[in-house]
N, C-alpha and C positions, 0 to 999 in steps of 0.2 A: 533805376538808372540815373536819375536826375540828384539823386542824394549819394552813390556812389561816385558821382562824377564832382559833384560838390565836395565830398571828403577828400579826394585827392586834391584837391585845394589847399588842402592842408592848411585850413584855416583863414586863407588870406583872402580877398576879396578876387573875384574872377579879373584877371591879367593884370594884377597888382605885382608890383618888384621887391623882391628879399632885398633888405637893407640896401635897395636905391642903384643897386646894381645888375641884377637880372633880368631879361630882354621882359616886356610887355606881352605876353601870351595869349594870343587870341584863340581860340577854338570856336573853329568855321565847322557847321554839322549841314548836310544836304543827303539826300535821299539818290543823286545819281550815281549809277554806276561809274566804274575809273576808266573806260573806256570811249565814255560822250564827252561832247565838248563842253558840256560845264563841267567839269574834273578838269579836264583838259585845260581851261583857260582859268579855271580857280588858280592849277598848278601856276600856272603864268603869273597871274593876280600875286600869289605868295610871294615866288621870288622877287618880282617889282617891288612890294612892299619891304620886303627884307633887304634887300640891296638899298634901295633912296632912304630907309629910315636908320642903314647905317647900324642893322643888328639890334636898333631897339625896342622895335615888335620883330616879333615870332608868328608867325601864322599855320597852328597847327590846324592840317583838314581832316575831316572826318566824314567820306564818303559812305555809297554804301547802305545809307540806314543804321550805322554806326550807333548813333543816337536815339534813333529812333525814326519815325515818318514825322509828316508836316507835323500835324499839332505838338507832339511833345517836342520838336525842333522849336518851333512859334513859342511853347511856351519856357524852353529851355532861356530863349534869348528874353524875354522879358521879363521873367524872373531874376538872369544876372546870372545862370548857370551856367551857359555858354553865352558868348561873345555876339556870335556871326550867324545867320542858318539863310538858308536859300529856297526857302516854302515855295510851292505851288500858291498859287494867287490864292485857290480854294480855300488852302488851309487860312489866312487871313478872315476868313470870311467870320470864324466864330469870334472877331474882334470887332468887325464892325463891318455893314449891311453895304457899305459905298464899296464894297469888293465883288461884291456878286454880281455886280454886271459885267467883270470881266469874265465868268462864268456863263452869259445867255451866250445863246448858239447861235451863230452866223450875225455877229454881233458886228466883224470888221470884213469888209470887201477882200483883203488880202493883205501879208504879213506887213507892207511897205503902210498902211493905216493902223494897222497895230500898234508898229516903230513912233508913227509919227505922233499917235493918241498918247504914247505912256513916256514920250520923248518930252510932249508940252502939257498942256493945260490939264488935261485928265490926268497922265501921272502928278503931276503936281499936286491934285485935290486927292487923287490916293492916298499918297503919300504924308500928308499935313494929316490926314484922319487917324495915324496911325499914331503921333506922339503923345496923346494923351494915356498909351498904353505905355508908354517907357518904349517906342521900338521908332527908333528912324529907319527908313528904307532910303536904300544908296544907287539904286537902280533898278530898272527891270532886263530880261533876257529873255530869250527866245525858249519853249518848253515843249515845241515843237506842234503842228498841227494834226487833233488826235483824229483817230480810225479807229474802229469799231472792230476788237476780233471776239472769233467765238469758235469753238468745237462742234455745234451743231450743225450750220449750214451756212453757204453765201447770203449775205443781205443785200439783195436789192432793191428793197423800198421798206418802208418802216413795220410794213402788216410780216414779215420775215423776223422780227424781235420779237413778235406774242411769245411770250412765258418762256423767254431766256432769262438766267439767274446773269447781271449785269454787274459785275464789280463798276462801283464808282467812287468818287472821291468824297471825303466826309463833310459834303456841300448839300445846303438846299437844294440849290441849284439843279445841281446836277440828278438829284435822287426824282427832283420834279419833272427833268427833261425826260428820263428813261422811264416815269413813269405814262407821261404823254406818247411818247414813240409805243407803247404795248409792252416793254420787258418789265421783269423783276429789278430794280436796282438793291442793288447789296452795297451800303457802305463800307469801306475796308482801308486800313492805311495803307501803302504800298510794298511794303515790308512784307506783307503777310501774301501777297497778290499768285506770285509764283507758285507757292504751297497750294493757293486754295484753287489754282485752275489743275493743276496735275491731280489733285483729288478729287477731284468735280465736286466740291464746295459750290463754285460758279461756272457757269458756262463760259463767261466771255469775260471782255473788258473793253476799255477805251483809253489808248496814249498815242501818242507821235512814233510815228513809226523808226527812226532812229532808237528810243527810250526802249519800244516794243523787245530789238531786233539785240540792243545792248542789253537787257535783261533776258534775253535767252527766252523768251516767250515762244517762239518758233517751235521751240520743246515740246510745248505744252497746248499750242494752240493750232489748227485747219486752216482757218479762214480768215482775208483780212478786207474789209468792204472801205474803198473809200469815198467816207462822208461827211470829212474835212468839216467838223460840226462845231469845232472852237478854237480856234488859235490859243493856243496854251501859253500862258504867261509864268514865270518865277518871278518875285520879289528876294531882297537881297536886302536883310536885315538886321542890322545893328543895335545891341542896349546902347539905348540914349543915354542913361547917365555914365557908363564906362565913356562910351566916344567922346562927350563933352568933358570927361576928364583931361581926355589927352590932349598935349601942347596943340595948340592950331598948326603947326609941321606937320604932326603925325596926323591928324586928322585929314588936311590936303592929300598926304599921300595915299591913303586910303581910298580918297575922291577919287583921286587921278586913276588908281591902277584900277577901281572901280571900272570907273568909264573906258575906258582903255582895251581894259582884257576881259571884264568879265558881262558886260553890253556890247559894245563893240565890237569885238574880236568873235567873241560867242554866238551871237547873231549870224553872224558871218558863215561860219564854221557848222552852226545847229542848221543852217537852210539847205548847205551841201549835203549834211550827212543824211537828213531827211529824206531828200529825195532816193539819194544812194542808198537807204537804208529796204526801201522799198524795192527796188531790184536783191538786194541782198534775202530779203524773207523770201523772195518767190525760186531765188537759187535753192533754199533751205529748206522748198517744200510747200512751203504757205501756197493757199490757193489765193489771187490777188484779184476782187474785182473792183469794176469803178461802177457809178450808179450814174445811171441817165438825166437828162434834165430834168424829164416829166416827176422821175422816181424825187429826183432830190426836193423838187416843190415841193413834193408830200413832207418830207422832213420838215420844211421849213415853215408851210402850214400848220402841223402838230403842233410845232413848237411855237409858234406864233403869241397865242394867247397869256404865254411867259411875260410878254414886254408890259402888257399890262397890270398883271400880278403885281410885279416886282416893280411896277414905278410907285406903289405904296411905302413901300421900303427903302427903295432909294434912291437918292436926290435924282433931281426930275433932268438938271443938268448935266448931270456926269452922261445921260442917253444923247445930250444934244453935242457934246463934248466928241461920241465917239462918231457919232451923225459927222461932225466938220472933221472927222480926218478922215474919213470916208470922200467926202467932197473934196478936201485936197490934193488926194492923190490920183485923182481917178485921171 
């Protein structure tokens, strides 16, 4: 896919201009459906762009899984194949280890510590880790806060996961959390996710219940437990030497509709549908439960022994980074 999509380039360097005339082409690749609000405020993001820069970027999107899931998105754009892509944080991780703490579980008190960690100083130190790969990141968005569904049974405490087959994201991280809570984790891109729950590949899985309910999971899946176990982040990433090519105008305008529509606005929009999303699976069938305080401790105890792990791996600051926006907001 990466080398068909390179040939229709027709030789010219990705969102380079035929003879100094033709708009600037970016090709934006993300994994959601055109129904959630990041489609939704991408849409918004494009036109912005396309209107202020006056027709000389283009911003072609490419929903869907179009391109593929996080990693070949991730490495679409730093390669120079595509322009733009809109990863889950997970997928970053196979670039560098200061992303996996966006990945531990019950990491932020709630979404407003989230905002405020990837708004300041933690997105900031994100973000700088990433340019020695060729990829600026232009924001973070809301990726909803995920829930645990499965075709086997309600989960009410973690002993309810023994030897469920767990689709997870293709993270340490994650493959380590589901192994501490008692299930099978299965890595899988999200692309492949739908197929392998309708076949019973995997019992279960873990998204935001918005992403859930827009990918027609409902279909496919019984039961939805919520255990609101990580605020899901997207990164929103740019080839660095494309971007620094373009005029500092075009560059601004990218920033602006950035922050605008596709943080801002998206945020906004991704916390309504969330919520709304979860009355919508249990009109559709889903059995919906929530888990008690006692139950959730256990989660939180399981997973405990993670902060430790993984402060081997990554900076010891970026833990105290999400600790002060925790303390901020409360």
């Amino acid at each position: 896919m990466l080398f068909s999509l390179a040939a229709c380039n027709g030789g010219t360097s990705p969102g380079s201009t035929v003879g100094g005339t033709d708009p600037i082409v970016i090709q934006f690749s993300y994994v959601d459906p055109q129904d959630r609000a990041a489609h939704r405020t991408n849409v918004m993001f494009k036109e912005y762009v396309e209107r202020e820069s006056g027709g000389r970027l283009q911003i072609n999107l490419l929903p869907d899984g179009q391109f593929g899931g996080d990693r070949e998105n991730c490495e679409g754009v730093a390669m120079g194949i595509i322009q733009m892509a809109q990863p889950s944080s997970a997928g970053l991780t196979s670039y560098t280890n200061d992303f996996m703490v966006l990945d531990l579980p019950f990491l932020f008190d709630s979404r407003e510590a989230s905002y405020y960690a990837l708004d300041g100083e933690l997105g900031d130190a994100l973000s700088e880790s990433l340019t020695q790969f060729n990829l600026i990141n232009l924001g973070f968005n809301d990726n909803g806060l995920r829930q645990i569904t499965n075709n086997k049974r309600p989960i009410y405490e973690p002993a309810d996961l023994r030897g469920l087959k767990m689709r997870v994201m293709e993270s340490p991280v994650y493959i380590n959390m589901f192994n501490l809570l008692g299930a099978n984790p299965v890595p899988m891109s999200f692309t492949e996710v739908y197929t392998a729950l309708q076949q019973g590949t995997v019992d279960g899985q873990e998204n935001g219940a918005s992403l859930i309910l827009a990918s027609n999971f409902q279909e496919v899946q019984s039961y939805m437990s919520l255990t609101g176990h990580v605020y899901s982040i997207n990164a929103n990433i740019i080839n660095k030497d494309f971007f620094e090519s373009l005029d500092a105008d075009l560059q601004q305008i990218i920033r602006d509709g950035m922050k605008e529509f596709i943080v801002d606005k998206q945020r906004e929009l991704e916390a309504a549908d969330d919520e709304a999303a979860i009355s919508g699976l249990a009109d559709a069938g889903m059995q919906i439960n929530e888990i008690t305080v006692e139950n959730m401790q256990k989660f939180r105890d399981l997973v405990a022994p993670m902060y430790d792990e993984y402060r081997a791996s990554i900076r010891p600051e970026l833990f105290e980074m999400a600790q002060r926006a925790n303390a901020a907001v409360r």
